[in-house]
Backbone as ProteinMPNN parsed JSONL, in Angstrom:
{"seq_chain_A": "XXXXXXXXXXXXXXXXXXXXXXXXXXXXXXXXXXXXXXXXXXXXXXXXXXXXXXXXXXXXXXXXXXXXXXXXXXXXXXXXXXXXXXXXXXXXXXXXXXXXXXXXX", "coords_chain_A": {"N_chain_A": [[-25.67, 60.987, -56.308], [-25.04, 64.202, -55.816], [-23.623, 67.187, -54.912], [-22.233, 70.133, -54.111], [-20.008, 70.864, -51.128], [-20.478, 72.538, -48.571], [-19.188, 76.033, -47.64], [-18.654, 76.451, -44.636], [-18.302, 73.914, -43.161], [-17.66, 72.026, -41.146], [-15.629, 70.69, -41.128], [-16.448, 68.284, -42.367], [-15.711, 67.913, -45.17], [-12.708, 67.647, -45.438], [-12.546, 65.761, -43.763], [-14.362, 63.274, -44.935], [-12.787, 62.855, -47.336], [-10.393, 61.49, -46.359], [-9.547, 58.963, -46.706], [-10.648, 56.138, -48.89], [-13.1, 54.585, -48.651], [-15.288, 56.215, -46.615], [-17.474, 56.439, -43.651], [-19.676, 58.536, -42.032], [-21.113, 58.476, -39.298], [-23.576, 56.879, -36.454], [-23.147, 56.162, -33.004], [-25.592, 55.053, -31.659], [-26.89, 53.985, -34.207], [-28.799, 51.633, -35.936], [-28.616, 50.723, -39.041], [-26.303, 51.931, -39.578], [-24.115, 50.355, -38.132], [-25.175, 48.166, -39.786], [-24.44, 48.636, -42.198], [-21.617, 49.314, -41.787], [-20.881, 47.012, -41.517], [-21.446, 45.274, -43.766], [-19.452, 46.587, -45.354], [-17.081, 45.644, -43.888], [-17.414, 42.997, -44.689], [-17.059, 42.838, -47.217], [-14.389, 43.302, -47.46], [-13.555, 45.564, -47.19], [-12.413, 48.093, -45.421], [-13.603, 50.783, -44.244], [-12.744, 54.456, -43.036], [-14.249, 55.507, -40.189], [-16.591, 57.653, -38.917], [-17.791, 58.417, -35.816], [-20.492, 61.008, -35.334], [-21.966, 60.68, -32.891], [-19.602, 61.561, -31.709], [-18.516, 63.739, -31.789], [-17.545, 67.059, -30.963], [-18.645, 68.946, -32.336], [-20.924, 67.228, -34.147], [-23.84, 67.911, -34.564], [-23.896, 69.841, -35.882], [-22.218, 68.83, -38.22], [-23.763, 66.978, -38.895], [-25.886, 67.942, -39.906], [-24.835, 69.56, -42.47], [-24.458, 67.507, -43.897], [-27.048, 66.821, -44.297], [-27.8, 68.567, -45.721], [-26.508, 68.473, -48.542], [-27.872, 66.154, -49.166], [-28.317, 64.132, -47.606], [-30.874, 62.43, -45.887], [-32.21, 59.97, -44.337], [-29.153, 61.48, -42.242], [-27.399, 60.204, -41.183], [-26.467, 56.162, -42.166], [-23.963, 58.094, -43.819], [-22.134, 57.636, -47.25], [-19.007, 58.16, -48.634], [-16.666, 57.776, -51.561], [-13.903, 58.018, -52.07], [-13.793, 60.552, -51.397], [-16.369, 61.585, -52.472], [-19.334, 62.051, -51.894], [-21.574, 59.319, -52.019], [-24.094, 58.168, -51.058], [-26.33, 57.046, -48.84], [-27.441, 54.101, -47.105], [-29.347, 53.14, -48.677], [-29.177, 53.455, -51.32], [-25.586, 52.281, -51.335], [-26.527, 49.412, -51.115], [-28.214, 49.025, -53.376], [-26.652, 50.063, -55.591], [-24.4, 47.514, -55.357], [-26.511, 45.895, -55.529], [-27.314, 45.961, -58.517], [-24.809, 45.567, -59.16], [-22.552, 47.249, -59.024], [-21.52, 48.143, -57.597], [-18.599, 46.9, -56.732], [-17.272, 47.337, -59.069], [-17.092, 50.615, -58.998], [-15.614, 50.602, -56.41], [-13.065, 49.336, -57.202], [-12.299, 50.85, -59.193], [-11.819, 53.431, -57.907]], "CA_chain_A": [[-25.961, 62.085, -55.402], [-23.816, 65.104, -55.875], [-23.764, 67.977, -54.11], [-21.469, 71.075, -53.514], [-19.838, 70.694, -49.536], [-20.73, 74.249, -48.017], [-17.941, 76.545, -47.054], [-18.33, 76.272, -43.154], [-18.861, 71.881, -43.345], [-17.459, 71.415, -40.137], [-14.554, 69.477, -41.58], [-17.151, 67.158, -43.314], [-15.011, 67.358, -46.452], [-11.451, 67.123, -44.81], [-12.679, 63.984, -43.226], [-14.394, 62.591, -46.059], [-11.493, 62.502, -48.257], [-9.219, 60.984, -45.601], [-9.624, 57.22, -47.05], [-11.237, 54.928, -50.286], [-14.279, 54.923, -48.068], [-15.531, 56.606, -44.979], [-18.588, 56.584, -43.526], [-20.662, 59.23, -41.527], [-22.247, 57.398, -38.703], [-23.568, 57.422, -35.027], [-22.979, 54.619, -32.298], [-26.4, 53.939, -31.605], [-28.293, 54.087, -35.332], [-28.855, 50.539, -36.195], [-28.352, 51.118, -39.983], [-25.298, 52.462, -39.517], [-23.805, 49.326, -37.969], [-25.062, 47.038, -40.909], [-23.202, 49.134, -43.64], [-20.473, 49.025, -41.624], [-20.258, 45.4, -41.682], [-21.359, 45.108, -44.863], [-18.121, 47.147, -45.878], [-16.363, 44.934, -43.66], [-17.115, 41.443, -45.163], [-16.815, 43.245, -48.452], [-13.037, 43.105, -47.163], [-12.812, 46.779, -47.495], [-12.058, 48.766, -44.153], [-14.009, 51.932, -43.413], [-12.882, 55.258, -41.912], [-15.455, 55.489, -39.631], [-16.586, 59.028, -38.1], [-19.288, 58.379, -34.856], [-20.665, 62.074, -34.917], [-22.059, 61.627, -31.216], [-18.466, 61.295, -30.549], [-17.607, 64.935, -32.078], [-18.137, 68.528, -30.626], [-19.901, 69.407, -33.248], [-21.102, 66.599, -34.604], [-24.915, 67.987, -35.158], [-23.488, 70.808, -37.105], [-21.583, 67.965, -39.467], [-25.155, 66.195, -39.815], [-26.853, 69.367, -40.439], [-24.111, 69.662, -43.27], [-24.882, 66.121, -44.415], [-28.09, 66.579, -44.485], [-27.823, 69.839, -46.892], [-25.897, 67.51, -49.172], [-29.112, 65.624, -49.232], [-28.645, 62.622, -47.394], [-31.843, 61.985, -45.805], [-31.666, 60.369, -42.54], [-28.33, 61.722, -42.077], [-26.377, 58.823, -41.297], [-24.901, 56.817, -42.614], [-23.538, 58.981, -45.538], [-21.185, 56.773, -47.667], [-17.842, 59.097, -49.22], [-16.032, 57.089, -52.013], [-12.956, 58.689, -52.829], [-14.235, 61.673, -51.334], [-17.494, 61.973, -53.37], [-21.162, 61.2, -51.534], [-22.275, 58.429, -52.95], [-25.548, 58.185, -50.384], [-26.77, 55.708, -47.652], [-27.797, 52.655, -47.082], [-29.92, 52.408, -49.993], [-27.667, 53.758, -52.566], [-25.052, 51.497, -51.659], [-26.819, 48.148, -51.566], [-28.637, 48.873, -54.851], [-25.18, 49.784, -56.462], [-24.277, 46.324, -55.021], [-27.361, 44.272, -55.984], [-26.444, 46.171, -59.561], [-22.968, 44.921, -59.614], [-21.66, 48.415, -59.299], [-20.287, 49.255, -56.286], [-17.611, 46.949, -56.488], [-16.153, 48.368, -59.815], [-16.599, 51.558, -58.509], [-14.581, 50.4, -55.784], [-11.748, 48.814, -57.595], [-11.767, 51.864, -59.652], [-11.104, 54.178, -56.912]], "C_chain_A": [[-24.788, 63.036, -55.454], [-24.542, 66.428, -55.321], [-22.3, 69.11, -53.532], [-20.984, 71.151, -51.83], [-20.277, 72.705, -49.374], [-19.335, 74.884, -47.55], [-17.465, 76.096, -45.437], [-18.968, 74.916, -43.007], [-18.73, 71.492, -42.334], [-16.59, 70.548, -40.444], [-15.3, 68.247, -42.059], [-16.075, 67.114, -44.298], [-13.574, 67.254, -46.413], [-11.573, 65.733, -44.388], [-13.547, 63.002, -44.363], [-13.607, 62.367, -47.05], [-9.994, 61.922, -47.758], [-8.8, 59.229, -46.074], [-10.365, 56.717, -48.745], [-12.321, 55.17, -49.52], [-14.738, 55.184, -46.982], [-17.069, 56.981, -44.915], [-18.7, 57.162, -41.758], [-21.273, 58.345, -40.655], [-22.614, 58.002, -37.119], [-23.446, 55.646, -34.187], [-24.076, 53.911, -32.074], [-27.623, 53.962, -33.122], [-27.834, 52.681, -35.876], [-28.601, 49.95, -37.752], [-26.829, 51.425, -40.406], [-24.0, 51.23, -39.004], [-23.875, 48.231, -38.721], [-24.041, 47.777, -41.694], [-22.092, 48.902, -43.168], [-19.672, 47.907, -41.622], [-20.421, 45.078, -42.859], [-20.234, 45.742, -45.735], [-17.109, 46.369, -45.585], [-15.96, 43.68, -44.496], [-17.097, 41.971, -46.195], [-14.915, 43.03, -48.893], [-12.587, 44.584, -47.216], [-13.524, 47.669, -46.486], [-12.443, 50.362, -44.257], [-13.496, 52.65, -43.119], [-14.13, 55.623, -41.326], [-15.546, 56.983, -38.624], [-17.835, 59.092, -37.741], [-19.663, 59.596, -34.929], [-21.065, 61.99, -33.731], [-20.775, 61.526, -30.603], [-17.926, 62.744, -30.707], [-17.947, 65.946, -31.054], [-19.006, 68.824, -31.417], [-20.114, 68.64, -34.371], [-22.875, 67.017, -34.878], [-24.865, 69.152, -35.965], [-23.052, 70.043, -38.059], [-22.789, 67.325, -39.879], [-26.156, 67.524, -40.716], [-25.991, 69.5, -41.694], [-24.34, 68.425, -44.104], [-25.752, 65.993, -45.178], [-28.328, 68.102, -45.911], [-27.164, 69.782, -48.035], [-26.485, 66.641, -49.709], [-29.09, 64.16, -49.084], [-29.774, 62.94, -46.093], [-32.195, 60.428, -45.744], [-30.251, 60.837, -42.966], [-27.08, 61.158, -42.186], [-27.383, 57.287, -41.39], [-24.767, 57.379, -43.693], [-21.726, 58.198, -45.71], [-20.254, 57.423, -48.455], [-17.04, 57.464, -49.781], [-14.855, 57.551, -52.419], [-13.255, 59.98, -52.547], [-15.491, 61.96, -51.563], [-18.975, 60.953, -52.46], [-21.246, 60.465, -52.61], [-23.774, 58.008, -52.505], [-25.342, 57.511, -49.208], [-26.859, 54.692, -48.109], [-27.83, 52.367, -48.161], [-29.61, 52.554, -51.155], [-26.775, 53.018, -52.646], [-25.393, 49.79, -51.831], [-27.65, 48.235, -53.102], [-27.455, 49.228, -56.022], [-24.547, 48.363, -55.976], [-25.132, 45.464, -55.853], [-26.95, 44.648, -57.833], [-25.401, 45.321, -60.397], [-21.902, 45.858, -59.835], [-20.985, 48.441, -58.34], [-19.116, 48.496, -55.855], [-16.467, 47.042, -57.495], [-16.383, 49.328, -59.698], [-15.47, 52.067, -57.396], [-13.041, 49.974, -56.078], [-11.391, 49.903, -58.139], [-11.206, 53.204, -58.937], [-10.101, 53.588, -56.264]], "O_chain_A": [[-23.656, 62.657, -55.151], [-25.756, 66.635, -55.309], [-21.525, 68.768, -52.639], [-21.906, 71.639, -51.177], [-20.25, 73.683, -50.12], [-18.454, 74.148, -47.107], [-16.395, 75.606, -45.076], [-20.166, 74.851, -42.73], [-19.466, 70.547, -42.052], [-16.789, 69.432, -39.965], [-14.675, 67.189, -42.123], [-15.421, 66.074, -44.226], [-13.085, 66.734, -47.416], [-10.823, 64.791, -44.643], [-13.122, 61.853, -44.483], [-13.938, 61.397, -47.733], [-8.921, 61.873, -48.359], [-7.833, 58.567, -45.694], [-10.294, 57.571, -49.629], [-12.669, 56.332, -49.728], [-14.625, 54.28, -46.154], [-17.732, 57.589, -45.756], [-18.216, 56.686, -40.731], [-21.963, 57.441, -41.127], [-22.218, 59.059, -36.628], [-23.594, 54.502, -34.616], [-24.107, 52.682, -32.127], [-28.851, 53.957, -33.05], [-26.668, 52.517, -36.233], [-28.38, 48.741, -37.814], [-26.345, 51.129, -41.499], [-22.93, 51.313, -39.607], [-23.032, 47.339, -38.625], [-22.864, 47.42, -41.746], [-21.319, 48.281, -43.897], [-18.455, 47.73, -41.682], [-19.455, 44.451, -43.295], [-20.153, 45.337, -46.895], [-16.232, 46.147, -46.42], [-14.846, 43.329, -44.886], [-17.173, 40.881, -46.762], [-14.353, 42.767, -49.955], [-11.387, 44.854, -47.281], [-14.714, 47.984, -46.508], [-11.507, 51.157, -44.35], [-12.957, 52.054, -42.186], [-15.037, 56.049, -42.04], [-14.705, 57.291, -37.78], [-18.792, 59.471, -38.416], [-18.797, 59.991, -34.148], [-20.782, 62.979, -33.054], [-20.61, 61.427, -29.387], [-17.015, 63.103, -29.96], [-18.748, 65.56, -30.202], [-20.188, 68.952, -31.098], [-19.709, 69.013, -35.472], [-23.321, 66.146, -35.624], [-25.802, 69.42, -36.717], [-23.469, 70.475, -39.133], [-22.965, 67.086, -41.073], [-26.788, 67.717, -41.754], [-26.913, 69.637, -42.498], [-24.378, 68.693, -45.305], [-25.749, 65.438, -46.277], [-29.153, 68.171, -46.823], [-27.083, 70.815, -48.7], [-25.981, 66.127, -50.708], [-29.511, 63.269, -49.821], [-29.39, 63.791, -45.291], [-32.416, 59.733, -46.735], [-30.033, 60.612, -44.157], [-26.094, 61.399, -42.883], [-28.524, 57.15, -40.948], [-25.548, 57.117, -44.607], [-20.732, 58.151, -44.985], [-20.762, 57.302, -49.57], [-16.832, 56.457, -49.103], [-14.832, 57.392, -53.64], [-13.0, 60.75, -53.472], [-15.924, 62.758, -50.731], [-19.355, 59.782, -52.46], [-21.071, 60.761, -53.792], [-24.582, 57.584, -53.332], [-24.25, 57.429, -48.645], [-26.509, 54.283, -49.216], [-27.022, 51.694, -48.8], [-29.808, 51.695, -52.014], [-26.576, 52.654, -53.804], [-24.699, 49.032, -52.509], [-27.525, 47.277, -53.865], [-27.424, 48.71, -57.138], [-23.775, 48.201, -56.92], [-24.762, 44.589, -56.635], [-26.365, 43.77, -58.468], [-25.233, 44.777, -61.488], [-20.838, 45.698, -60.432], [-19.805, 48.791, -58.313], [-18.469, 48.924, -54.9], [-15.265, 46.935, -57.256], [-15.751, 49.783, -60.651], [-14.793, 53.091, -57.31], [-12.069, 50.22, -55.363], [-10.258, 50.286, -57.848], [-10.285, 53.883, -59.39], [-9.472, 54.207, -55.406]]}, "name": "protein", "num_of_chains": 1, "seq": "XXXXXXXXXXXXXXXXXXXXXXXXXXXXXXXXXXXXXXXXXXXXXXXXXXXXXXXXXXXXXXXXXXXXXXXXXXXXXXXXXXXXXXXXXXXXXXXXXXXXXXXXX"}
C-alpha cells in the first residue's frame, strides 16, 4: 500500500515516522486492540496514537483514509511507510514476511 501523505496530514506523517512501528488506532475499535497485542507478543513495542484522544483526530483519519486504509484504523507505519491494517499485516505474517521486514527495518 503506498500512497503520497497530503500536505495538510495533520501530523500523520511526523507521527508515523516517530518509531520501527506505530500504529493509528482508537480506544474503543476492537481490531485495533488485537494488532496491538499481536505486536506485543511479537516482542516488538508499538508507538501507539488513540485518535479519540487527539484534537483533531477525525481530520488524521480522514487523512488515513485518503492513503487508502479502509476502515481507518488501525493503519500499521513500518519505518514510516503504510504498510495497511489488520489484514495486511497478518497475511505478511502467515507469509513469513513481516518479520524480515521487521528485522530489516
Amino acid at each position: 500500500m503506498t500512497s503520497s501523505i497530503p500536505p495538510s496530514d495533520f501530523g500523520v506523517a511526523r507521527l508515523a515516522s516517530q518509531g520501527l512501528v506505530v500504529i493509528f488506532s482508537k480506544s474503543s475499535c476492537c481490531m485495533c486492540h488485537a494488532i496491538k497485542s499481536f505486536f506485543i507478543e511479537l516482542k516488538v513495542h508499538p508507538i501507539i496514537h488513540e485518535l479519540d484522544h487527539y484534537r483533531t483526530g477525525k481530520e488524521m483519519e480522514r487523512v488515513l483514509m485518503s492513503l487508502g486504509c479502509n476502515p481507518s484504523v488501525p493503519a500499521i507505519f513500518i519505518s514510516g511507510k503504510l504498510i495497511g491494517g489488520t489484514s495486511e499485516i497478518i497475511s505478511l505474517h502467515l507469509r513469513g514476511s513481516l518479520m524480515p521486514l521487521l528485522n530489516r527495518a
